[in-house]
N, C-alpha and C positions, 0 to 999 in steps of 0.2 A: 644481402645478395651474396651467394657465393660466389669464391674467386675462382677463375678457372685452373684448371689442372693444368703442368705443363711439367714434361716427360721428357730425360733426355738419360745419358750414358749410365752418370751416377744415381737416375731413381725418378719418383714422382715427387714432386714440389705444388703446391699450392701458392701460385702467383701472387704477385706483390699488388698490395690494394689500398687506395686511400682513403683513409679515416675522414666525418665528418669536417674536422677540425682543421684538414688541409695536411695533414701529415701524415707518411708512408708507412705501411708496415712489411716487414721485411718478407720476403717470401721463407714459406716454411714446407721444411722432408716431409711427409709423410709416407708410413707404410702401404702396403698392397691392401688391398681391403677395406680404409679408411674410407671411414661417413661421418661427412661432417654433423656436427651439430644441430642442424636446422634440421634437416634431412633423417634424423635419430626417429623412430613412432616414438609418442606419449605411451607410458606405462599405464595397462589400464586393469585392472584389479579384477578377477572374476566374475565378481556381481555386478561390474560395470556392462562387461563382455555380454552376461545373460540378460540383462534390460534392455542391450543393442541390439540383441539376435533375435528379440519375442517380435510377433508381431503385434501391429498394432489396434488390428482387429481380432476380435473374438471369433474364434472357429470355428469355420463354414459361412462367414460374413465375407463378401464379396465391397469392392467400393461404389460400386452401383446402388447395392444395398443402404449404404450408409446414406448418401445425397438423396434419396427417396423416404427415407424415415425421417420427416421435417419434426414430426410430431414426439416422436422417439427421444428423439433431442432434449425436448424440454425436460426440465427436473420436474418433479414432483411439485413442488411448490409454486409454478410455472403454471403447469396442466390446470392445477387447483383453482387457480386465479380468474386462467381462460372460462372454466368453466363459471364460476360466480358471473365475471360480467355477462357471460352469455344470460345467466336466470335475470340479472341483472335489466338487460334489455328486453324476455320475454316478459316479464313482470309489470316493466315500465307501459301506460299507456300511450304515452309517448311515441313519435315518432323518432325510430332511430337516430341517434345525432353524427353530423358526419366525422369524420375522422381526425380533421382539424379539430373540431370543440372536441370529441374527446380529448386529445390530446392535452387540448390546454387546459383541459377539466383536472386531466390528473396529475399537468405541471404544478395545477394550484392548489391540490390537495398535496402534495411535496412541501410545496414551499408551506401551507399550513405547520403543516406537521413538522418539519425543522423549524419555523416561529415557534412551536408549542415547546419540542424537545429545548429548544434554547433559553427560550425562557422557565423552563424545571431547571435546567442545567443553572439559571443566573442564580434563581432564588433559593435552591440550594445551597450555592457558594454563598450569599449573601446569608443564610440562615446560619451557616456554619463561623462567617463572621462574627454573627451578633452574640453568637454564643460566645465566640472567644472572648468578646466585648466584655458580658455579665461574667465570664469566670474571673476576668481581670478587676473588672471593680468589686467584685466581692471580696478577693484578694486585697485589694486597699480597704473596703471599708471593714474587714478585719483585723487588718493591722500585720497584715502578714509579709506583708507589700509596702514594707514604709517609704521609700524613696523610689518611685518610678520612673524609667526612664523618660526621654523624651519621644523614644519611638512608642512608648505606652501612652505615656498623654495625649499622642496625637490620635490614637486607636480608639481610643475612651472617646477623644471629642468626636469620632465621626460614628459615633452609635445613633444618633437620630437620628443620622442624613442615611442611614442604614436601615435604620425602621422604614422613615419613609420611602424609600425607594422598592423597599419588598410592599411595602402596601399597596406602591401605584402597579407592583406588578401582577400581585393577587386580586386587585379590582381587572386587570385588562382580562385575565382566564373567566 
């Protein structure tokens, strides 16, 4: 908050103000002209200036324009989509289904499809385990590897529980 001015024989002063903390700060001279701090614009760099001044529509586009092209709006990838399910439904013999079941038709093709990507995503990392697994014992049963640690033992003993758990995941796909 600025403090107010106050103006007398000897000059302008900026009036005495209390701090947070319950204590005063002295009033202080200031010259003719003086802007305070708050009060200073931000410095803003050329190419700031020209981004602020473009507009935001494309020239000779109107804002009426824009709330009227719903369709315009959509990306590419968008338009694309709309179009498939439209074949989508002329195709079907099917009675259109209403909006509701779609919906949850295509909530549960989501949720498929993150179960699928999640489990690539497990048995991936679980693949990349098991490998670490065999480079490690080949390394012992080479002799390269004479005394292992205990975080290595415990690596090594969980290579079947690592097998089997990629097996039960490549039976579920």
């Amino acid at each position: 908050m600025a403090a107010p001015y106050v103006t007398d024989e000897s000059g302008k002063y900026i009036g005495a103000t209390q701090r947070p903390d319950g204590s005063w700060r002295r009033p202080r001279r200031v010259k003719d002209g003086f802007v305070p701090q708050e009060e200073v614009p931000v410095y803003e760099n050329k190419y700031v200036k020209f981004f602020k001044s473009k507009p935001e529509l494309p020239p000779g586009m109107t804002p009426e324009d824009e709330t009227q092209s719903d369709a315009a709006a959509l990306s590419k990838t968008a338009k694309r989509n709309m179009k498939r399910k439209e074949k989508r439904k002329q195709q079907s013999p099917q009675e259109a289904p209403s909006a509701e079941l779609e919906h949850m038709s295509l909530a549960a093709e989501e949720e498929t499809t993150s179960d699928s990507t999640e489990k690539a995503k497990k048995m991936k990392n679980l693949r990349k385990k098991l490998r670490q697994v065999e480079e490690l014992q080949q390394k012992v049963d080479s002799g390269e590897l004479k005394t292992p640690s205990r975080e290595q033992l415990d690596k090594l003993s969980r290579g079947q529980a690592l097998r089997d758990e990629l097996r039960l995941l490549e039976a579920d796909l």
